[in-house]
C-alpha positions in Angstrom: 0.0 0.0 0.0 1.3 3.1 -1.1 0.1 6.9 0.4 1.0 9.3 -2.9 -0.1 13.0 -2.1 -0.5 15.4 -4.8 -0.4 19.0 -3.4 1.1 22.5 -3.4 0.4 25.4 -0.9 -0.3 27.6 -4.4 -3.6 27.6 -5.7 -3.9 26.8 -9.6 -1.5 24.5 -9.9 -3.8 21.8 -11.3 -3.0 19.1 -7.9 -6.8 17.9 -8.0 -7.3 17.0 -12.1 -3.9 14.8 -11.3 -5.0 13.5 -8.2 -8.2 12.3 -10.2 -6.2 11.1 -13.4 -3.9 9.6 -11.6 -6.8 8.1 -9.6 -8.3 6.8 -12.5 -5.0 5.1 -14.2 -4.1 2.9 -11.2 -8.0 2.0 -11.0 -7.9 0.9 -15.0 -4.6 -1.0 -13.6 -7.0 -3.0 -11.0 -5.5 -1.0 -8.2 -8.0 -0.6 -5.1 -8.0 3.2 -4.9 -8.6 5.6 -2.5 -9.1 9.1 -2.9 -8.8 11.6 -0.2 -10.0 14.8 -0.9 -8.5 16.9 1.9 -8.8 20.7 -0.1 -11.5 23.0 0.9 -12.7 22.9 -2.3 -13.5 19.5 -2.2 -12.8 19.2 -6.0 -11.8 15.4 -5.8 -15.3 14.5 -3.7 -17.2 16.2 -6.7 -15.6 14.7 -9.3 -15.8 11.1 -8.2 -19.7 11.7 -6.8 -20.6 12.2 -10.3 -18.5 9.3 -12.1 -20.5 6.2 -13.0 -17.8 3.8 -12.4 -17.4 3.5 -8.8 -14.3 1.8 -9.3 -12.7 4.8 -7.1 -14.1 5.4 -3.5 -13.2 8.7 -1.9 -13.2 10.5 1.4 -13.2 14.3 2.5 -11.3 14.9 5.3 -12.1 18.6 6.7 -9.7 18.3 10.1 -6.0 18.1 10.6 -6.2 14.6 11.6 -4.8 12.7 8.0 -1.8 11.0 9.4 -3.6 9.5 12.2 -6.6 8.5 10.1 -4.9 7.0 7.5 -2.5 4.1 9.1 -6.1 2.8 10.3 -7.4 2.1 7.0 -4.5 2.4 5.0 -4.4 -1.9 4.4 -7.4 -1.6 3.2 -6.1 -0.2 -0.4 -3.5 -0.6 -3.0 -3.1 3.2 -3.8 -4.5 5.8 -1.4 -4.1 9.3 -3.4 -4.5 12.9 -1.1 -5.4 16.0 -3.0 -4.4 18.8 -0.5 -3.4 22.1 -0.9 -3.7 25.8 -2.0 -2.4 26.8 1.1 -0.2 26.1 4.0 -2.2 25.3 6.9 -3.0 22.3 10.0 -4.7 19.7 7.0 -1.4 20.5 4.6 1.0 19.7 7.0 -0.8 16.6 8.3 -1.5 15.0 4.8 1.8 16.0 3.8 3.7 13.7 7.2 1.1 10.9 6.4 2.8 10.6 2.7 4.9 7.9 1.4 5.4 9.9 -1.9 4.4 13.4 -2.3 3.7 15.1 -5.7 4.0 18.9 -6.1 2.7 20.2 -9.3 4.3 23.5 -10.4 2.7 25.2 -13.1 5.1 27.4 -15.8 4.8 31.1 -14.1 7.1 33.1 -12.1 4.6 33.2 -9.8 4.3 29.7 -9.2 8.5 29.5 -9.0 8.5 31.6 -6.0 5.8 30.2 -4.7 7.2 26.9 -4.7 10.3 28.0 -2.0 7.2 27.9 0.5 5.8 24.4 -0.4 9.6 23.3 -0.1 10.1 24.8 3.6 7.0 23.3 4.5 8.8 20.0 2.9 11.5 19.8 5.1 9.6 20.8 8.2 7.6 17.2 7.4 10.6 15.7 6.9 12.0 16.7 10.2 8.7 15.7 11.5 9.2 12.1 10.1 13.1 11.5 10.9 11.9 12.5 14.8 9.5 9.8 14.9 11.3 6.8 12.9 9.3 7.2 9.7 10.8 7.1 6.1 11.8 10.0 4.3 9.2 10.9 1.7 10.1 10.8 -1.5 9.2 13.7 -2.9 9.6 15.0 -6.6 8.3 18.1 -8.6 5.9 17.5 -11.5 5.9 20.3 -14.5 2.3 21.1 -14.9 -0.3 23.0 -17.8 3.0 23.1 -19.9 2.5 25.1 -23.0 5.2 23.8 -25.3 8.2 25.4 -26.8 7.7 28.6 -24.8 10.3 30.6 -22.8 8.8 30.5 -19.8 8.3 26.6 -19.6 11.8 26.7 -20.6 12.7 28.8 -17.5 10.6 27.0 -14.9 12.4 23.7 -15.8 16.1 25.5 -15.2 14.6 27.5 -12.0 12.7 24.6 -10.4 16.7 22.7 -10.6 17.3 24.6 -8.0 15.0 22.0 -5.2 16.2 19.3 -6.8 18.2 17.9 -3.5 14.9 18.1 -2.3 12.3 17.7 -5.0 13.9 16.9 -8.1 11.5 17.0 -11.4 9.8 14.0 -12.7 10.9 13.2 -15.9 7.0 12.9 -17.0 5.3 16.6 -18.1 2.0 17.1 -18.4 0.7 19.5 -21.4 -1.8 22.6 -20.9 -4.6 20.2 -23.0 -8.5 20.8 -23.1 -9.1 17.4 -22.6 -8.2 17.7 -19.1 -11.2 19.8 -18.3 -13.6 18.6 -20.5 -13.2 14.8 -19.3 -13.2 16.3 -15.6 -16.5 17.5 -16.3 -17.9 14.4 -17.3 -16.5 12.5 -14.5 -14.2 11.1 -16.3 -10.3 10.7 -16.5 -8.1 11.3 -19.8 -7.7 7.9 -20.3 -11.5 7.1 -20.5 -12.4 10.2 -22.5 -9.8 10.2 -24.9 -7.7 7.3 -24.8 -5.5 7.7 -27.7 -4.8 11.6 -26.9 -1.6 13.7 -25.9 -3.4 13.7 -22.6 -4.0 10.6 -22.2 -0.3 9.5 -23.1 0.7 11.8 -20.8 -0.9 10.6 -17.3 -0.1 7.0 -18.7 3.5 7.9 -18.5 2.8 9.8 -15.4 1.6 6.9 -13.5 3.9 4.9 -15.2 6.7 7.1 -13.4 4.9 7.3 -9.9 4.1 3.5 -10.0 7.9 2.8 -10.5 8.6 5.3 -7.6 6.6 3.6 -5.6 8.0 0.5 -5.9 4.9 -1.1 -7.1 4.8 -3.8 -9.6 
């Protein structure tokens, strides 16, 4: 059982349409999947509520209480996925401690570089928290988001973001600024259900081809 969160303390960084993909690929694979939606915005909950596979089961958690929730049920599940984030706060920093392997989707902006020094700090803080009390270190990587390609900036944010890479470095997997992210979101459905041959599509099967080998799943 693997705990993967997928999270940055910046809003509009696209962490909940990869939670859900991602959610969705390691269902297709026959992974038991668990979705915590631990965001404000409960994005996650809404997505799989109106989904008519129920091949993913999901579970908002409003209180800073994820790392002592989860070992309980944890065995329960082959993959349990946490969408949190768009701000540092209690529920953050608990789902963040509770994770085996934490995602942090950085979307190409200046904005979103600087930002990104926060999510970091908060890293290591975690980490600290986990060393102090016999856990793992999480393994932790950056993921290029809403990439627009052959631009500048994207360009830039893949030099720039070099510099966490003794902390985060960046999966090798990008994910493309595509419309078929949001339109199969709207539907309830991942990429790889609403447009299986797609750019998209190719993408988050890479992606979770990545994560998967990260995890050390089979």
């Amino acid at each position: 059982m693997t705990i993967i969160g997928i999270g940055n303390t910046k809003g509009g960084a696209g962490k909940s349409t990869i939670a859900c993909n991602l959610a969705v690929a390691a269902a297709k694979k026959g992974k038991k999947v668990l979705l915590i939606d631990a965001d404000i915005h409960s994005s996650s909950s809404a997505f799989v509520s109106i989904r008519e596979n129920k091949n993913i089961e999901t579970e908002w958690i409003k209180t800073p209480t994820v790392h002592e929730d989860l070992p309980k049920i944890k065995n329960n599940y082959d993959w349990v996925l946490i969408d949190v984030g768009g701000r540092d706060n209690a529920i953050f920093r608990s789902s963040l401690i509770a994770c085996d392997l934490f995602i942090i989707p950085v979307k190409p902006s200046v904005f979103d570089i600087w930002d990104t020094i926060d999510t970091i700090e908060v890293l290591k803080e975690a980490q600290k928290w986990r060393r102090e009390n016999n856990l793992k270190k999480i393994k932790s990587h950056l993921l290029i988001n809403m990439l627009k390609a052959h631009t500048i900036i994207g360009r830039e944010t893949i030099m720039e973001l070099q510099e966490f890479k003794a902390e985060a470095p960046i999966l090798i997997t990008r994910i493309g600024d595509r419309s078929a992210f949001q339109n199969s979101i709207t539907k309830g459905l991942g990429v790889l259900e609403y447009e299986p041959s797609s750019k998209a599509a190719f993408e988050i099967a890479a992606l979770y081809s990545e994560i998967n080998d990260l995890a050390g799943e089979k």
